[in-house]
N, C-alpha and C positions, 0 to 999 in steps of 0.2 A: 438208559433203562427202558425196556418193554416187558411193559406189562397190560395181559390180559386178563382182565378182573374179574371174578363169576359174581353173577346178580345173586341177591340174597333169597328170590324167590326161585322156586322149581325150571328145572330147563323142559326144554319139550324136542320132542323128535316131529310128532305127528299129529294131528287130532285126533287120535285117538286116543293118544293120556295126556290131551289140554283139557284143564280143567276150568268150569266156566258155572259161575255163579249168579243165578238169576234174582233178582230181588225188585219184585213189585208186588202191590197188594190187588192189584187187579187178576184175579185166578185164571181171566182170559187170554191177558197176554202173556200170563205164566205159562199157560200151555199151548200158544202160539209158538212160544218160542223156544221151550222145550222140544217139542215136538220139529222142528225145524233141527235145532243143534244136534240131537240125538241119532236123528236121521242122515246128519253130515260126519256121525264118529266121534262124537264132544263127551266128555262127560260133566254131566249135568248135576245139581241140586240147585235149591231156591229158600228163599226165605221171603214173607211178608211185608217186613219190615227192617228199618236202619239196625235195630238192637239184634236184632235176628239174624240178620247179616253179620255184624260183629262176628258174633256166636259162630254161625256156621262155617263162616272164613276162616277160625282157628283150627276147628280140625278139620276142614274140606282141603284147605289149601288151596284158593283157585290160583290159576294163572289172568283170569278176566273177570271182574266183577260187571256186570250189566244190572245198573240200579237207575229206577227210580226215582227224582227226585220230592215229590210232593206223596208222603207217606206217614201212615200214624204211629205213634209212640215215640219212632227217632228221623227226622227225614234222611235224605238221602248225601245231602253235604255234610250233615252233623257225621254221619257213618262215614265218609267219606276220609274227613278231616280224622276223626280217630282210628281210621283203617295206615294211612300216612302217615303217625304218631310208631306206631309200630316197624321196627325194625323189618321184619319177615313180608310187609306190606309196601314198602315203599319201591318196590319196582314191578308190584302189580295192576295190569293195566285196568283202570275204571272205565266204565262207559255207560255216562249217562241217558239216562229213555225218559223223554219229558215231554207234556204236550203242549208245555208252556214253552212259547218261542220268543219270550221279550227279553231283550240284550241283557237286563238284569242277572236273569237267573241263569245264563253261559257265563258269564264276568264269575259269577259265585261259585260255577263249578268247575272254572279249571283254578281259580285261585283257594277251592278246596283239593286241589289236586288231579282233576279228571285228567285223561287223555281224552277223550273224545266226545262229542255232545251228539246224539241225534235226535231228532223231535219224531213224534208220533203224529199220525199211524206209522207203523213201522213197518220198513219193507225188506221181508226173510231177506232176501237175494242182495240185497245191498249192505242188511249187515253181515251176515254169511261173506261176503266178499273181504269187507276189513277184517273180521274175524280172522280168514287165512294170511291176510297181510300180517296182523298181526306172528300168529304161528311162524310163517316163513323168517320173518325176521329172528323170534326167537331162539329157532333150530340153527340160525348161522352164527346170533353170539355163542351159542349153546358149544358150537364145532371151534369157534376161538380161543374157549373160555376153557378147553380139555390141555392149553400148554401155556405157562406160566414162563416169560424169560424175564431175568433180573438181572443186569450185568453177565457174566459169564455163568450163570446159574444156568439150566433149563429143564424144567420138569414140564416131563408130558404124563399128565394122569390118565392114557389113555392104556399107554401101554406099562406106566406103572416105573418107568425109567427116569433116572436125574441123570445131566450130566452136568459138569464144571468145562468148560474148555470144550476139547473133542477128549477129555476122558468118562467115560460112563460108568457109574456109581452104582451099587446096587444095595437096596437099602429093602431092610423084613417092609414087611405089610404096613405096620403102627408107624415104621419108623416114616417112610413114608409118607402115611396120610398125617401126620403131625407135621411133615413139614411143608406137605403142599396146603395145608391151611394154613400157618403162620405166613407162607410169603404170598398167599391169595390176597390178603389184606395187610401189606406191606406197613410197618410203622404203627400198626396198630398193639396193643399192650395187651396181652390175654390172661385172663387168674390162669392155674392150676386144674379151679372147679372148672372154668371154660373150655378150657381145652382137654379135659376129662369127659365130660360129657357131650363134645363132639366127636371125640375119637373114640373112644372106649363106650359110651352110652352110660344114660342116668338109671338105668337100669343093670348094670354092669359092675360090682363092687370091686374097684382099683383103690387103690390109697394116692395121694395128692403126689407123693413121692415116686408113683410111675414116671410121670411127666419127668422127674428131673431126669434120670436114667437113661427115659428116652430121648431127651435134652443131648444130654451129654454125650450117646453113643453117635447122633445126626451129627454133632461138631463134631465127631473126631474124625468121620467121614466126609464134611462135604469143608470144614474149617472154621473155626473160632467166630470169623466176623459176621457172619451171617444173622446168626441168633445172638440176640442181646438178651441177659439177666434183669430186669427190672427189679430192684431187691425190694423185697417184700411185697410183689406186686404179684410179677408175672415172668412173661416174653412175648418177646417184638423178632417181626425179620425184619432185621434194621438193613438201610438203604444208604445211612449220612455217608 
């Protein structure tokens, strides 16, 4: 079995839709480093503080947090630790700005999850450098992560084709993105409601009974074993 798995958080092509979250209560190096990022193509916002950063992260969505850690109302590990608690968070990269450099408080921030520690003063140029490290790496799972093989299975979402073997399957729109979700996360069990509201939207009024239809018409094109029934649960792309 190969498989290429997409991360749960946003992919990126560029810097110019990496999205990068600033979080310190210092207004100086907020806009040190604003003004640095923005100038490099990033896009930008900021928060205060750890609870603020929460907040803004839900609907900003970064690709980089840059926090922080010695900050009022929630520090920057407390934030840190709850941003990793979050499914949608956990393969967004942290990167701590501290001016405290005692082994202490590094031990604390990668065992809250950080990727990366730098201490202050901060110097644009040097993080502007991982910054693009970052990016580049992303853009290349981003390029693996557009074709899925599972046994003889191969879906490329890029061009919107499955094949089984060398025969090529051609499958509507829905039918498709239902099923290059179910075998993106192989073995994993989804309601109805889940897989409703990633394909169709929670804004979108389907009935629960879509899903089976479109259930039903994928197996009879791509084959039985693929999609498992989980009764009264869900579906899985099953692997056993």
């Amino acid at each position: 079995m190969n498989i290429h798995q997409p991360q749960t958080r946003p992919g990126v092509q560029t810097t110019l839709n990496y999205k990068i979250l600033v979080v310190d209560d210092d207004p100086d190096i907020v806009e040190l480093l604003e003004y640095n990022l923005l100038k490099e193509g990033y896009e930008v916002q900021q928060a205060e503080n750890g609870q603020k950063a929460i907040e803004k992260a839900l609907s900003f969505r970064p690709d980089v947090v840059l926090m922080d850690v010695m900050m009022p109302v929630m520090d920057g590990i407390a934030a840190c630790r709850q941003l990793r608690e979050m499914p949608d968070f956990r393969h967004t990269h942290i990167i701590f700005l501290t001016a405290r450099a005692e082994e202490f408080s590094e031990v604390a921030a990668f065992d809250a999850g950080a990727d990366d520690f730098i201490t202050k003063p901060i110097k644009p140029r040097a993080l502007l450098s991982r910054l693009a490290a970052f990016a580049r790496r992303d853009a290349q799972q981003e390029e693996q992560d557009k074709v899925i093989e599972i046994g003889d299975l191969r879906i490329d979402r890029t061009s919107f084709a499955v094949y089984k073997g060398e025969e090529k399957i051609t499958l509507p729109k829905k039918e498709f993105e239902l099923l290059a979700f179910l075998a993106a996360t192989p073995n994993k069990v989804f309601t109805r409601e889940e897989l409703l509201n990633n394909i169709w939207g929670s804004d979108v009024y389907v009935i629960a009974r879509t899903v089976d239809v479109h259930i039903r018409k994928v197996r009879e094109k791509i084959g039985e074993e693929n999609i498992r029934t989980i009764k009264g649960v869900g579906y899985k792309f099953n692997t056993d």
